[in-house]
C-alpha positions as CSV (number, residue, x, y, z in Angstrom):
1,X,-43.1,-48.8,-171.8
2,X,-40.6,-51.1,-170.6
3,X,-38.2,-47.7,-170.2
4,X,-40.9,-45.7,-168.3
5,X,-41.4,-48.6,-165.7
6,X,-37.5,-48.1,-164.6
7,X,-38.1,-45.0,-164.3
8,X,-40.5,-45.3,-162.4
9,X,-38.5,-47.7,-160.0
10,X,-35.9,-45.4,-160.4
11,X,-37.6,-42.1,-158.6
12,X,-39.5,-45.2,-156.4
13,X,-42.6,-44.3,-157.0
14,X,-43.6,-47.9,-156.6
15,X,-42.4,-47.2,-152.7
16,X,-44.3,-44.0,-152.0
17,X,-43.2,-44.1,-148.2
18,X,-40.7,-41.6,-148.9
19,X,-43.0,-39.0,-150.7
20,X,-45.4,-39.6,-147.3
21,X,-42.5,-39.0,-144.6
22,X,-41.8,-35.7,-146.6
23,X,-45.9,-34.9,-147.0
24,X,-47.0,-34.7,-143.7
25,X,-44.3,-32.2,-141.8
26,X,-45.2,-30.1,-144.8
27,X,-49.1,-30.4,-144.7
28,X,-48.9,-29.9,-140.8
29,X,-46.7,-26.4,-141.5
30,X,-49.6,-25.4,-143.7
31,X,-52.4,-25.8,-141.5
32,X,-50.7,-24.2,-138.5
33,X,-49.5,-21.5,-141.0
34,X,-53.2,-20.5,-142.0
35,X,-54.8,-21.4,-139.1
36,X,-56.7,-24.8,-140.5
37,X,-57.6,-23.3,-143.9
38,X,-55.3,-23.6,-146.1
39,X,-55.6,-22.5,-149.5
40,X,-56.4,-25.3,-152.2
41,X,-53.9,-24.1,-154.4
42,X,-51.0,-24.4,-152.2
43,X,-51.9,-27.4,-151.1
44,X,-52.2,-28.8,-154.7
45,X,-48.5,-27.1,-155.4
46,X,-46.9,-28.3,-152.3
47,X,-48.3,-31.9,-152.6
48,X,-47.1,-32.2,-156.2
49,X,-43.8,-30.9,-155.4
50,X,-43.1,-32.8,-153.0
51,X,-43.8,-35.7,-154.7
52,X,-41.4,-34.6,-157.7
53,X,-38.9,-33.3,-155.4
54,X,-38.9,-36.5,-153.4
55,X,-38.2,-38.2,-156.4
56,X,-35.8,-36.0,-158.4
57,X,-33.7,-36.7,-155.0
58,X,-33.9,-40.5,-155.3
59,X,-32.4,-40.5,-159.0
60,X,-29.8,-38.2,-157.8
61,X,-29.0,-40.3,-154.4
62,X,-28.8,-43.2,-157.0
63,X,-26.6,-41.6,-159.0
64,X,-24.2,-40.6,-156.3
65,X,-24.5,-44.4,-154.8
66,X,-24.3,-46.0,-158.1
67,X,-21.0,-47.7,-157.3
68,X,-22.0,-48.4,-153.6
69,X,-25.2,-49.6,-154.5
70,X,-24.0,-52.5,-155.9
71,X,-22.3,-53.9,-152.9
72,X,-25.7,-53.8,-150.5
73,X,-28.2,-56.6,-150.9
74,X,-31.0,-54.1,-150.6
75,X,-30.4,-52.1,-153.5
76,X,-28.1,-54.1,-155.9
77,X,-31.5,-54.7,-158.1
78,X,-31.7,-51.0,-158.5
79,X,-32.2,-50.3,-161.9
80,X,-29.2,-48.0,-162.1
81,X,-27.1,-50.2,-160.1
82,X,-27.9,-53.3,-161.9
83,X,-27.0,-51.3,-165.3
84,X,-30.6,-51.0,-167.0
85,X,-30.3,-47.6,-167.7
86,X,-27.5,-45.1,-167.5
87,X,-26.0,-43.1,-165.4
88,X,-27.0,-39.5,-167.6
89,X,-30.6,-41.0,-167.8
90,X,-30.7,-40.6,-163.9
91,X,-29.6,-37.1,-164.2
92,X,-32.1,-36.2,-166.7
93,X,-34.9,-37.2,-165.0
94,X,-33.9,-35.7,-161.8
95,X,-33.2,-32.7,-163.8
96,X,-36.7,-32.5,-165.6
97,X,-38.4,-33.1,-162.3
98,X,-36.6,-30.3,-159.9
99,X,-37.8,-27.9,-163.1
100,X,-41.3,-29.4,-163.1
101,X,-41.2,-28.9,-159.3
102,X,-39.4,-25.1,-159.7
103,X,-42.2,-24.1,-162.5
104,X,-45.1,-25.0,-159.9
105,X,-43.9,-22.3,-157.2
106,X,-43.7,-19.8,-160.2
107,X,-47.1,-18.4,-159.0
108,X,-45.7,-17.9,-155.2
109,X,-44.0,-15.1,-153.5
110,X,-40.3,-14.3,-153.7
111,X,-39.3,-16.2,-150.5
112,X,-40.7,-19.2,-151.3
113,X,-39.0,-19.0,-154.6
114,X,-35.8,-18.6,-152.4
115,X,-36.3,-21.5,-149.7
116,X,-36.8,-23.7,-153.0
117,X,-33.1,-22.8,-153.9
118,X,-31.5,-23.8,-150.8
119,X,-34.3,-26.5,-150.6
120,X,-32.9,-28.2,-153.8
121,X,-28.8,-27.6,-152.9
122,X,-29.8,-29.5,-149.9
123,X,-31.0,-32.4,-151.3
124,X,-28.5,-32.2,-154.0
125,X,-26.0,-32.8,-151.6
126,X,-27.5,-35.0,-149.0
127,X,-26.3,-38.4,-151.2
128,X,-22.5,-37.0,-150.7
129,X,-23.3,-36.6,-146.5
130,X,-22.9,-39.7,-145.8
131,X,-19.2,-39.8,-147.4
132,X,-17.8,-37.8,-144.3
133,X,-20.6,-37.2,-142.1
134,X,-21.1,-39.1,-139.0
135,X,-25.0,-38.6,-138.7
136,X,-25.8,-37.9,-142.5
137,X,-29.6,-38.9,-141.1
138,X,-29.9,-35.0,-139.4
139,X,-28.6,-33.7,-143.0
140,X,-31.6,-35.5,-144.3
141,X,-34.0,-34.0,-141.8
142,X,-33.2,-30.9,-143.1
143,X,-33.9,-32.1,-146.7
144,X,-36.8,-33.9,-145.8
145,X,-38.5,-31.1,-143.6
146,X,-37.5,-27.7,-145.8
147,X,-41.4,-27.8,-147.3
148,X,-42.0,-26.3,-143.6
149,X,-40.4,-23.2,-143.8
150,X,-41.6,-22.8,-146.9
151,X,-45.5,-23.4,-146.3
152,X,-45.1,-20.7,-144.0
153,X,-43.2,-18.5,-146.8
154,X,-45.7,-19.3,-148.9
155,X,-48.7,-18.4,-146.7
156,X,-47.8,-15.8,-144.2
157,X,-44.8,-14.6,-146.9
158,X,-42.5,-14.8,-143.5
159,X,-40.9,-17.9,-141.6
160,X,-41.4,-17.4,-138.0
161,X,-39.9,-19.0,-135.4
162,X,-42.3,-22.1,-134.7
163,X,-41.1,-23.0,-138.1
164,X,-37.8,-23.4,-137.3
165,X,-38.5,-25.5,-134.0
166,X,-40.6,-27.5,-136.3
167,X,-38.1,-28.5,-138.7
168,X,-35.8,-29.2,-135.6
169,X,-38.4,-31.8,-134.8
170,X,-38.8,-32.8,-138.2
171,X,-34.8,-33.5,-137.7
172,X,-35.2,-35.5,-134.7
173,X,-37.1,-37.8,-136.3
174,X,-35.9,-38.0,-139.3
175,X,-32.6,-39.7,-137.3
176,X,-35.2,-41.6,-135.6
177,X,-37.0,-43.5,-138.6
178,X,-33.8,-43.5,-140.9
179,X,-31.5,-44.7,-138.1
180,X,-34.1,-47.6,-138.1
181,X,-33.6,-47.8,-142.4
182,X,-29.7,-47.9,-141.5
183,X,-30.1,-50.5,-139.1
184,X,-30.9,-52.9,-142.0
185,X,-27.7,-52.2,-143.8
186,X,-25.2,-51.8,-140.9
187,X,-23.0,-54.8,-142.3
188,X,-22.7,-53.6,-145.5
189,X,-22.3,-49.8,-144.9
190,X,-19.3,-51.2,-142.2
191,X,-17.5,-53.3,-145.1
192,X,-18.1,-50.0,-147.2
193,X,-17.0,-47.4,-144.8
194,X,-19.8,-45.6,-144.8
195,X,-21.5,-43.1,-142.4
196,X,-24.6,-43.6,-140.9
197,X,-26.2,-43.1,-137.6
198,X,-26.7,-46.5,-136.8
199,X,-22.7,-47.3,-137.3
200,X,-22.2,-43.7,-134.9
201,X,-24.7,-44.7,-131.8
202,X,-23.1,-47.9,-132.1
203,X,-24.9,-50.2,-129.2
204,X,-26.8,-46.9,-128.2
205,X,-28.6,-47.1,-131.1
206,X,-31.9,-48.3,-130.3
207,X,-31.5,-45.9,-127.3
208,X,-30.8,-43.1,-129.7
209,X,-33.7,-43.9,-131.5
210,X,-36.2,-43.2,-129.0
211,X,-34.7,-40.2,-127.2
212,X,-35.1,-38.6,-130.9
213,X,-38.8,-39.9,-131.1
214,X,-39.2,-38.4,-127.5
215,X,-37.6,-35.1,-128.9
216,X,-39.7,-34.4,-131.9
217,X,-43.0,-35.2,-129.9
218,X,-41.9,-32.8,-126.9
219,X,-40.6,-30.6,-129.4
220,X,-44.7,-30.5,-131.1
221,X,-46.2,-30.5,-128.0
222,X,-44.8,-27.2,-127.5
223,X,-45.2,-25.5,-130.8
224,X,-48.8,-26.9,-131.0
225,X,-49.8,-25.8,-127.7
226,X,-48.0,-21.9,-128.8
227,X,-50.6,-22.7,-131.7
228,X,-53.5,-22.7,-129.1
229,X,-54.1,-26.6,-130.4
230,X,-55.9,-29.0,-127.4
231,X,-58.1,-32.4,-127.3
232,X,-57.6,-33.7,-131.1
233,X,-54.0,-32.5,-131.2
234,X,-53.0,-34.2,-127.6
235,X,-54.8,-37.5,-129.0
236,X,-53.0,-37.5,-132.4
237,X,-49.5,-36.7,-130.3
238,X,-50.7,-39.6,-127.8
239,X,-51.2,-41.7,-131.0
240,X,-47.5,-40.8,-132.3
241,X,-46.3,-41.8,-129.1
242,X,-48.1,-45.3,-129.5
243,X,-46.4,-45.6,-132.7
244,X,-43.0,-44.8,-131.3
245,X,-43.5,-47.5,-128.3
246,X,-44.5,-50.0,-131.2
247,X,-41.2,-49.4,-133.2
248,X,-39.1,-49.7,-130.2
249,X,-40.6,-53.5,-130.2
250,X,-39.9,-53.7,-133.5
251,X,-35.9,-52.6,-133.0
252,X,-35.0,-53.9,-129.8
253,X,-33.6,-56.9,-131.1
254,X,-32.0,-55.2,-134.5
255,X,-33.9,-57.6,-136.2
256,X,-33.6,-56.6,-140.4
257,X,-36.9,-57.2,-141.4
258,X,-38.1,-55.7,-137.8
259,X,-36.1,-52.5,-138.0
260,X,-37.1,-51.9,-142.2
261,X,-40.9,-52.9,-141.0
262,X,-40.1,-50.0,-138.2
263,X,-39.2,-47.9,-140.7
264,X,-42.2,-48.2,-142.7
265,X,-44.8,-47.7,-140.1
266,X,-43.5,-44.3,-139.9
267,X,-46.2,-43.1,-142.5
268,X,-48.6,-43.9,-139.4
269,X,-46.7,-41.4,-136.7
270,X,-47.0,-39.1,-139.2
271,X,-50.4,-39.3,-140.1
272,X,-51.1,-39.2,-136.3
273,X,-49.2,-35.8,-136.2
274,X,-51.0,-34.3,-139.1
275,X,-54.7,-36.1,-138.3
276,X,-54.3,-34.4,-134.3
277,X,-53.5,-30.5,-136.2
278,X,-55.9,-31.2,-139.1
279,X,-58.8,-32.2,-136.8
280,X,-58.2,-30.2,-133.8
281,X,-59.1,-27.2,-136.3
282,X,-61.7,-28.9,-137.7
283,X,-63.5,-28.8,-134.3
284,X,-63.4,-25.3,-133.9
């Protein structure tokens, strides 16, 4: 029991924030893919595996960071870091949970099996961005927003363009909220020699931070409006907006526990985002 529970800290599934930020780009490319109805058992396959995606790419990232990890207050405790399990362990569960996730999109069309190919190099090889990269954070978008194209794959069995803007958005923000994450451990990632977005935009930072949450909102306000989406979407992009003002009172002062707390409201912005799609179909 006591081995299951660091595995379970392992693929953080005791922080559940990172399956959410990669849930709702993915639910909103579903709806707009099939119109407001999307099929049960796609959204049953693309919720699960994004769940063991998500966290077959935390024991990797651990794995690549296990040496760096133990440097960084945040994440010394980590229970590969700290030496609680091993460093094969980690690979074998994030192993047995890319299959897990590869064996649900059996039942789906050829692209989608494709996209999950590339989808799983990519997030593979995010943990090693960050060696040489200076804004590893828009590597992660990428990552974090591939369920988008393939929703579409998986529904229409074609990616059309509005799914490519969408995971350009899903980049934008993805630099937004994780610059805020790297904003806690600037210090540390300095002393290491690290690469993160919040090092690169330097005192632009917060500044940086807000022209991407301004990108990814003007970036769906176009793609929903293509989608013929009106009164429920504007007030869930209105809401997102809200959110984005909040988090740049959260940041301004590059306060730790303000730009981590910044990071974590993200869920909300997101669930604005999907809530304004989800319910502007729902009133049709």
């Amino acid at each position: 029991m006591k081995r299951l529970q660091l595995y379970f800290r392992l693929v953080r599934l005791d922080k559940p924030i990172g399956i959410l930020l990669l849930l709702w780009p993915t639910l909103i490319a579903l709806w707009l893919a099939s119109a407001g109805v999307p099929d049960l058992q796609l959204l049953l396959i693309f919720t699960l595996g994004t769940a063991l995606m998500r966290s077959a790419g935390c024991a990797v990232n651990d794995y690549a960071d296990r040496d760096i990890d133990r440097h960084v207050k945040r994440t010394v405790d980590r229970p590969l870091t700290s030496g609680k399990i091993k460093a094969w362990e980690a690979l074998t569960v994030a192993l047995l949970l890319a299959l897990m996730a590869f064996l649900l999109i059996l039942p789906l069309n050829a692209l989608t099996k494709q996209l999950s190919v590339a989808a799983l190099l990519i997030a593979a090889s995010y943990p090693y961005f960050k060696r040489f990269f200076a804004i590893p954070q828009a590597y992660l978008g990428v990552a974090f927003g591939f369920g988008i194209p393939m929703g579409f794959a998986a529904v229409q069995a074609t990616v059309p363009p509005a799914a490519w803007w969408l995971l350009a958005a899903n980049i934008f923000w993805a630099i937004a909220y994780d610059t805020e994450y790297a904003m806690v451990d600037r210090d540390d990632d300095l002393k290491l020699g690290l690469k993160t977005s919040a090092i690169t935009f330097g005192r632009f930072d917060v500044a940086a931070v807000m022209l991407c949450y301004a990108a990814t909102l003007s970036i769906m306000l176009v793609v929903g409006w293509q989608f013929g989406l009106r009164g429920w979407f504007i007030a869930g992009l209105s809401g997102a907006a809200g959110c984005a003002v909040y988090h740049y009172t959260l940041i301004r002062k590059r306060d730790r526990v303000g730009c981590f707390a910044a990071f974590r409201h993200n869920n909300w912005l997101g669930a604005m985002l999907f809530a304004g799609v989800a319910l502007d179909y729902a009133a049709r």
